[in-house]
N, C-alpha and C positions, 0 to 999 in steps of 0.2 A: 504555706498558702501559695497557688499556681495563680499565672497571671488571670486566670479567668475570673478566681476569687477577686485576686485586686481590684478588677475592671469594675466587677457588681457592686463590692463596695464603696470605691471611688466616686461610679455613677449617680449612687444613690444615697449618696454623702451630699451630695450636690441639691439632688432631689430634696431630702431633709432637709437641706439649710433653708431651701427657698419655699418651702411649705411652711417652715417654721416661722422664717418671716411674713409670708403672710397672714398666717393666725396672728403675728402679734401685734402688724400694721396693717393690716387687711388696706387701710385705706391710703398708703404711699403708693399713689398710683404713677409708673414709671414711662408710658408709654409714650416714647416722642422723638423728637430729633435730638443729638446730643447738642449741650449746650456748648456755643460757640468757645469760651473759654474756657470751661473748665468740663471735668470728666463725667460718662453720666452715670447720675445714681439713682435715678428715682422722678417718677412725676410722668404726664406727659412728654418733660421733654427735664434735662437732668438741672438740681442744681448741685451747685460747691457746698457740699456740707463742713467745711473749713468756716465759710461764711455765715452760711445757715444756723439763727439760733435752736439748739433743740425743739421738737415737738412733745409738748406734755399730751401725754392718755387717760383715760379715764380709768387709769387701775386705780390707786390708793387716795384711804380717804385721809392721811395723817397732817395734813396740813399744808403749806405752799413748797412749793419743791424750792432743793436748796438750788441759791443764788450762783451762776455762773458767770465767768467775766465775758463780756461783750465781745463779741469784734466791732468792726469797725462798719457805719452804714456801709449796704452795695450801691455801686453808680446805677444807677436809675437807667443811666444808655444799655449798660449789659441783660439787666433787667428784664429793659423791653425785647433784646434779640432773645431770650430767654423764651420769650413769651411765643416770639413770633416762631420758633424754630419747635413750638408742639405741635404734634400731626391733629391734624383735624382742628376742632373749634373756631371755625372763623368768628360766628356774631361773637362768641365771648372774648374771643382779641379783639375785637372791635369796641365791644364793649370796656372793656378793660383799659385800653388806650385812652378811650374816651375819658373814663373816670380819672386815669393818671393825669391829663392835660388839664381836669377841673379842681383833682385836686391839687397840684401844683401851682394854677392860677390864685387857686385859694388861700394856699400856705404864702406866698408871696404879700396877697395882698392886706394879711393880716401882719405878717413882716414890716411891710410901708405905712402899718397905723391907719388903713382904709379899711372904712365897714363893709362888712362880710354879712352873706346871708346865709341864711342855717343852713345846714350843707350834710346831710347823715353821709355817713359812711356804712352804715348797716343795711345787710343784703341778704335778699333772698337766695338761693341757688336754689331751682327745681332743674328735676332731668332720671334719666334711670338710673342705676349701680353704674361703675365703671367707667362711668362719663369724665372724668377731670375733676372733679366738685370739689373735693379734699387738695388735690394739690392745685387750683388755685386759689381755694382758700389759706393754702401757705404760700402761695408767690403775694398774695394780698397784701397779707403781713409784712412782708419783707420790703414791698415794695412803699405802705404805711410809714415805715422805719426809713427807707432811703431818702422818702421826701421830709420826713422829722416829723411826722403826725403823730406816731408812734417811738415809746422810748428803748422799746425790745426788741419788736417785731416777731416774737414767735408764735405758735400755734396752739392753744388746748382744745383739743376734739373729745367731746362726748356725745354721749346719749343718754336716751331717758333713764338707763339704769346706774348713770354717772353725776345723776340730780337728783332722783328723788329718792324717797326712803321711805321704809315700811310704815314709822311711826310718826303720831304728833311732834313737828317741834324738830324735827331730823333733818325734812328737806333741805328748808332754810340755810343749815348747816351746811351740808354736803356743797349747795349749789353755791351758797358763798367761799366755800375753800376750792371749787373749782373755777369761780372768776378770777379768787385771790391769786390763782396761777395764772390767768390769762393777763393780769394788768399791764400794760405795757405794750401787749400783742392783741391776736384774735381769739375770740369763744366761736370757737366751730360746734354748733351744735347739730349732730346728723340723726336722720328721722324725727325731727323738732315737733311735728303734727303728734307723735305719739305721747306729750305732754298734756293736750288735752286729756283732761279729768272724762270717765268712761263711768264714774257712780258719786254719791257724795263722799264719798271716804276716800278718794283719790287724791293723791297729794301733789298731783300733777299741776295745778295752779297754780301752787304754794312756790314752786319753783321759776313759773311764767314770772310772777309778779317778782321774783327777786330778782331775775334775771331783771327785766324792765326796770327797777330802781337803779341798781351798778349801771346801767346805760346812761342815766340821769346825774346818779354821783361820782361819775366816773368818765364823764362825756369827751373827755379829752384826752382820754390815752385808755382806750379798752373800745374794741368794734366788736361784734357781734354777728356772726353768718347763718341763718341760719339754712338747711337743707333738707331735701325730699321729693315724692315725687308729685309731678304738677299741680292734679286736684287736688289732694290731700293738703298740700304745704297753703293752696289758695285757701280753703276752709280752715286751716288753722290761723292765717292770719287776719282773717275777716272774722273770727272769732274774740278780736279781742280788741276794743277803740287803742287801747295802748299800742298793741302790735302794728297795729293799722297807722299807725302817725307815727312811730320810730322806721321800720323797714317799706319804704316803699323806691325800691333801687331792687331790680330783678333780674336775673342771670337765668337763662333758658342753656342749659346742655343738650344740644339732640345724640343721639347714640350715633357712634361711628357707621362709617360705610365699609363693606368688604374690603375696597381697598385701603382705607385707614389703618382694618385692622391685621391685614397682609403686613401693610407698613412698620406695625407692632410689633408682628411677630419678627420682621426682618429685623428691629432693633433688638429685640431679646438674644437674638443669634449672635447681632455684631458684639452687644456687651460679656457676651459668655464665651465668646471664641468661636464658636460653631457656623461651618457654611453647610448652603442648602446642596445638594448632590442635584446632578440635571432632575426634571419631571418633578423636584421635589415641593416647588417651590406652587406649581399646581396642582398636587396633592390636597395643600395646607391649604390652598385658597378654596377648594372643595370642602372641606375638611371642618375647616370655620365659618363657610356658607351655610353647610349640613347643619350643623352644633346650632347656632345662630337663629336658623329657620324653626328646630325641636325647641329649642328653648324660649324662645321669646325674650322677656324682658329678665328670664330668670338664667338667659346667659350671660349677661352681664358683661359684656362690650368688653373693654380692655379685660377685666378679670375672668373672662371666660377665653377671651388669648393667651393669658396667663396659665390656664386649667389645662388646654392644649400645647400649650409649649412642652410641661412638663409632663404631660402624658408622651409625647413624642420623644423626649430624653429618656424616660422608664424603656419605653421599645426597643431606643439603640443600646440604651445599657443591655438588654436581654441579647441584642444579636452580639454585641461585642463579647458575651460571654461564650457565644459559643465559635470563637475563634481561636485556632492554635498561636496567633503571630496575629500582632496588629503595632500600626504605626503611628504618629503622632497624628497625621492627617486622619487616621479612622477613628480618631477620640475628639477631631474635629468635626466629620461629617456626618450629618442628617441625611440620614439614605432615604430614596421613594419610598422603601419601603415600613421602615419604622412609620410613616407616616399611614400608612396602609394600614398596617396591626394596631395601631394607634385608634385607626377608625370601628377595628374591629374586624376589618377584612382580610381574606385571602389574598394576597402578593400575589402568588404563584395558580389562582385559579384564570381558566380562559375570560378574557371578557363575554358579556352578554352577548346573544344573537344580537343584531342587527334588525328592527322591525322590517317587513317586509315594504317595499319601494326605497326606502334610507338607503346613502352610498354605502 
């Protein structure tokens, strides 16, 4: 095998690994500032998965996943620079802040033996794909847990095909052995609207209504998130006096800005090793402007920076292969031009005329 061999499959070893991760976490959304103390892995902005209790998925139905030992709560101070240190999301740090300083006062003043007034911690999250939704539904958790509201603080994310079931008599089942994984922690339930029953034979209530019970018999150590997008998540929960009187605590994601999501890309680079080559870096912010503007909501903000990063890695693996002699820095750098072929264009063709009267 010739170094060229190597390079392509090296490159797209790479490629693989991170496609693979996100079919299998589609929703570890990583995009942020690295977290002050520890190294980043994941999220808007990273945490310490040393610390971090596992995230359950909606794969298996065989009963509560096995029991692993604890660490220890996080300081609540790191937490917040955690928070503060993701690119984008102001109202929802704001938000978020907010909720930490009420829950806090709360868990205190139940501490002191003073009456408390009913206090949900169950939440809406609307916004598009890609927004943050999932990981701060897991800084949620964690942050649940640091203040002792919670005994786990980890995360089970599903969806409607991780509750309900074909048959009579099943849902119920399914959707209690996926709370029986969340006790302790969060029920992240993502596209929670698609629960609404569509005929009489939909078993889609059957699941609402369990879910809503575990909220009730379980009120003290098990939160609930649910998510989607704006209208859709409003008519699901006006749909239902129960839902209406458990979640009424709402988290708006707006979709990033270009330059948030330059931001992104700039982190994806730092975490991987890779710098931008001059003009490259304007390329990319065209690039994800372009994408961005075609796509709409079905670009999908951070994971459509994600879809372009590694389109732009596929590129340099192809030029790197056709190099006799390359060096560490050129398995580092993102050239204009990968970024170029990436888009689908010519490198090497002239720019456009100039309209006529333009400098």
């Amino acid at each position: 095998m010739d170094k060229k061999d190597e390079i392509i499959l090296q490159q797209l070893e790479v490629i693989r690994s991170m496609s693979e991760n996100n079919l299998r976490r589609m929703s570890d959304d990583f995009w942020g500032a690295p977290k002050p103390k520890a190294p980043a892995s994941g999220g808007a902005a990273a945490k310490d998965d040393k610390k971090t209790p596992p995230t359950a998925t909606n794969g298996g139905e065989g009963g509560e996943a096995k029991e692993e030992e604890l660490p220890p709560p996080e300081d609540i101070n790191d937490l917040k620079a955690e928070l503060d240190s993701y690119i984008g999301l102001g109202e929802v740090k704001r938000e978020v802040n907010n909720l930490i300083n009420m829950a806090t006062v709360f868990k205190r003043r139940q501490e002191a033996g003073l009456p408390t007034t009913d206090f949900s911690l169950h939440m809406v999250f609307t916004g598009n794909p890609g927004t943050g939704k999932t990981m701060i539904a897991r800084l949620m958790a964690r942050i649940y847990r640091s203040l002792g509201i919670l005994s786990k603080g980890q995360l089970v994310e599903v969806d409607r095909s991780g509750l309900v079931a074909g048959y009579v008599g099943q849902t119920a089942i399914k959707t209690q052995q996926q709370i029986a994984k969340a006790l302790g922690g969060v029920l992240f339930i993502d596209e929670a609207y698609a629960l609404n029953g569509k005929s009489d034979n939909d078993f889609g209530q059957e699941a609402i209504d369990t879910v809503l019970k575990a909220m009730e018999d379980h009120r003290d150590d098990l939160v609930v998130i649910v998510a989607g997008y704006d209208e859709l998540m409003g008519r699901f929960i006006r749909s239902n006096p129960g839902l209406e009187s458990r979640f009424n605590r709402y988290l708006h994601f707006d979709d990033y800005s270009t330059d948030e999501m330059v931001d992104i890309f700039k982190l994806q680079c730092k975490k991987g090793s890779y710098t931008l080559a001059d003009g490259a870096e304007e390329e990319v912010r065209e690039f994800i402007d372009e994408a961005n503007d075609a796509g709409g909501v079905a670009f999908g903000n951070a994971r459509g920076v994600r879809n372009i990063f590694e389109q732009i890695l596929t590129e340099q693996a192809n030029r790197l292969a056709q190099m006799d002699e390359f060096t560490k820095e050129d398995l580092m750098t993102i050239a204009k031009d990968d970024v170029w072929h990436a888009r689908g264009m010519d490198f090497d063709a002239p720019p456009p005329a100039a309209e006529e009267g333009e400098p």
